[in-house]
C-alpha positions as CSV (number, residue, x, y, z in Angstrom):
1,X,-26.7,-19.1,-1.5
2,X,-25.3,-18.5,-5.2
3,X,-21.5,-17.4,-4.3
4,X,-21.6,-16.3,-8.1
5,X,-23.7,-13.4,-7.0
6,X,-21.8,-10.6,-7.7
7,X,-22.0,-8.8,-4.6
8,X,-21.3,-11.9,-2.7
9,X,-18.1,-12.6,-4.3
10,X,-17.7,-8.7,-3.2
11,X,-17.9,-9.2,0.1
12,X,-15.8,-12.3,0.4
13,X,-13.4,-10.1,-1.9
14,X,-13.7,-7.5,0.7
15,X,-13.2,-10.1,4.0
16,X,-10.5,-12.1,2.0
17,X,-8.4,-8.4,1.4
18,X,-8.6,-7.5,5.1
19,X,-7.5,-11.3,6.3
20,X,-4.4,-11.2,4.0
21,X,-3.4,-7.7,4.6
22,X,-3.7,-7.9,8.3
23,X,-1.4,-11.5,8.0
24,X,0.9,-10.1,5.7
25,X,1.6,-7.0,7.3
26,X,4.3,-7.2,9.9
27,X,5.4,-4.7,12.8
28,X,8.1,-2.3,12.4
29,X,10.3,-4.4,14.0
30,X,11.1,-6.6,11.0
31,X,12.4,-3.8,9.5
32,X,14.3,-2.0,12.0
33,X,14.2,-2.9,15.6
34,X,17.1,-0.5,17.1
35,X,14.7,2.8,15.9
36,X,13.5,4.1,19.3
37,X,9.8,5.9,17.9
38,X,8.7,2.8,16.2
39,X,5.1,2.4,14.7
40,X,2.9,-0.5,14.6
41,X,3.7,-0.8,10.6
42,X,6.4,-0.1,8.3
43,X,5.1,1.1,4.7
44,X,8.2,-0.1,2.8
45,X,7.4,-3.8,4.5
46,X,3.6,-3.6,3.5
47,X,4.6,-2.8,0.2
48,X,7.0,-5.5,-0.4
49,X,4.1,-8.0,1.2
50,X,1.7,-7.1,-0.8
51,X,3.2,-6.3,-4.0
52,X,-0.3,-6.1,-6.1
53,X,-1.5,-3.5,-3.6
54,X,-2.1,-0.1,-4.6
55,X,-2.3,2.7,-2.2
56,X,-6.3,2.3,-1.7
57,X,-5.5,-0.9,-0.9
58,X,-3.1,0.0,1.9
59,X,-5.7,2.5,3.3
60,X,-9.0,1.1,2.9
61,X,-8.2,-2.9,3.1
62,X,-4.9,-2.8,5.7
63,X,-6.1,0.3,7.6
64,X,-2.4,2.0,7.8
65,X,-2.6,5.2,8.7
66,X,0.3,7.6,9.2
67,X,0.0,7.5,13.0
68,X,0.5,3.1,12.8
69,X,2.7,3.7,9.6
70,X,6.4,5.0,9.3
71,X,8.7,5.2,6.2
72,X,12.5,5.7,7.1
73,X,15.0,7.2,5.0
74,X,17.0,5.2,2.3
75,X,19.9,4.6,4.2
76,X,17.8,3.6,7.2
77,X,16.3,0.7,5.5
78,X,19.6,-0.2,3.4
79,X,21.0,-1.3,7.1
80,X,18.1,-3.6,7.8
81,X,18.5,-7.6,7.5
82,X,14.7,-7.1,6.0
83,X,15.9,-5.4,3.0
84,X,19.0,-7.2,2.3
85,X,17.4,-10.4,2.2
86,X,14.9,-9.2,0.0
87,X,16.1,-6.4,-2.7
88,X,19.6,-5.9,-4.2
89,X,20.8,-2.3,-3.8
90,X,19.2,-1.2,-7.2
91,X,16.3,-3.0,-7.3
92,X,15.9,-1.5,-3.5
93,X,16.3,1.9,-4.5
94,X,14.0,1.7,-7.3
95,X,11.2,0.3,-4.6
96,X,12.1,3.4,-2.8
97,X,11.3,6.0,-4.9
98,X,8.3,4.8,-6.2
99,X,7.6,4.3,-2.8
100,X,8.0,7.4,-1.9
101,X,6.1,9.1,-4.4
102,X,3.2,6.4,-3.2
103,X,4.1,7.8,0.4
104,X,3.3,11.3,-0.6
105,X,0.3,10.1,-1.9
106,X,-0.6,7.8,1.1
107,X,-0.4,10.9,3.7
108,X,-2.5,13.4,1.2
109,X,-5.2,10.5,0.9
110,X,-5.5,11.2,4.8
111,X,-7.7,13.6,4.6
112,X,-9.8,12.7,2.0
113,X,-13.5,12.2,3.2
114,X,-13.4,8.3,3.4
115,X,-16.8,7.9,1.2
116,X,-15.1,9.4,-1.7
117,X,-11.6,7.4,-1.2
118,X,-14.3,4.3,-1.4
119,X,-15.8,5.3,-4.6
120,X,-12.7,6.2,-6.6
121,X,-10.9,3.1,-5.1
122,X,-13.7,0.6,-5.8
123,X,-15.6,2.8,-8.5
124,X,-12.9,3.9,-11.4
125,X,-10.4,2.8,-13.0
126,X,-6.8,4.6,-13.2
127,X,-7.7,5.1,-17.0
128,X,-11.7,6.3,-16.7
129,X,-10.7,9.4,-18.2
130,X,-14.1,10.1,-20.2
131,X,-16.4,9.9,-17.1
132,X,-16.4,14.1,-16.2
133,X,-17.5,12.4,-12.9
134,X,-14.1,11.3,-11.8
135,X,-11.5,12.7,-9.9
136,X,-8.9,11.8,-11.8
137,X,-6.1,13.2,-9.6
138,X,-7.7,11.2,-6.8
139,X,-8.3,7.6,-8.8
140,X,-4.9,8.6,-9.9
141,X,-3.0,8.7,-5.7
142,X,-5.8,6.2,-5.0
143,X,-4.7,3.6,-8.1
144,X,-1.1,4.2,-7.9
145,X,1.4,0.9,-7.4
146,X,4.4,1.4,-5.2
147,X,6.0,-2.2,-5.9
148,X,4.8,-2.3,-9.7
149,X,7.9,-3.1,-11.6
150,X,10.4,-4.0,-8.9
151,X,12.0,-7.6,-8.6
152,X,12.6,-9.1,-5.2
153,X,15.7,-11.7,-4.8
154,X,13.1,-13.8,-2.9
């Protein structure tokens, strides 16, 4: 077995991406506990987790979903122990609104045949611009980094 073969190191790529998003992903709970319609995930925890992770990533590697996945308000999460021992106020609310444009794209991506969310996840890049092929709205939603930028205290 040559584990230089490219689509071997694929496929341990692939196995690798599963095992440490489904570690690193924690319940709701962490976040909130005192919200009475809690889900299974919180997508402002999976983002600070996983911090490389684009929203392909949290789709097609964690399998969130927005019936296992929430995202509460600002304020919400500004209560939470979670966030204060991990983001200042600002550095929070930057997290938040990139998260949230990355939670606008998380629930459109819903719907999108999962073949196709595959191929522009795994096939193009967010800059293959001269391929007439692509999607380039979709690579776009697919490619886009909520925590890219944002400093955590620890």
């Amino acid at each position: 077995m040559n584990i230089f073969n490219k689509n071997y190191l694929s496929k341990w790529h692939d196995y690798l991406g599963v095992i440490i998003a489904l570690s690193l992903l924690f319940p709701f709970s962490t976040v909130y506990s005192q919200n009475l319609h809690q889900k299974d995930n919180d997508f402002i925890v999976a983002i600070s987790n996983n911090p490389s992770f684009n929203v392909g990533d949290f789709i097609l590697v964690g399998y969130l979903n927005t019936g296992n996945t929430q995202f509460l308000s600002e304020s919400e999460y500004l209560k939470s122990n979670y966030v204060k021992k991990h983001y200042n106020r600002e550095n929070f609310h930057k997290l938040y609104q990139r998260a949230s444009i990355a939670w606008g794209y998380f629930k459109q991506l819903q719907y999108v045949d999962k073949a196709k969310l595959r191929s522009a996840h795994y096939n193009y890049g967010q800059w293959d611009v001269m391929n007439s092929q692509v999607d380039r709205e979709l690579v776009k939603k697919v490619k886009y980094i909520p925590h890219s930028g944002v400093k955590r205290i620890n």
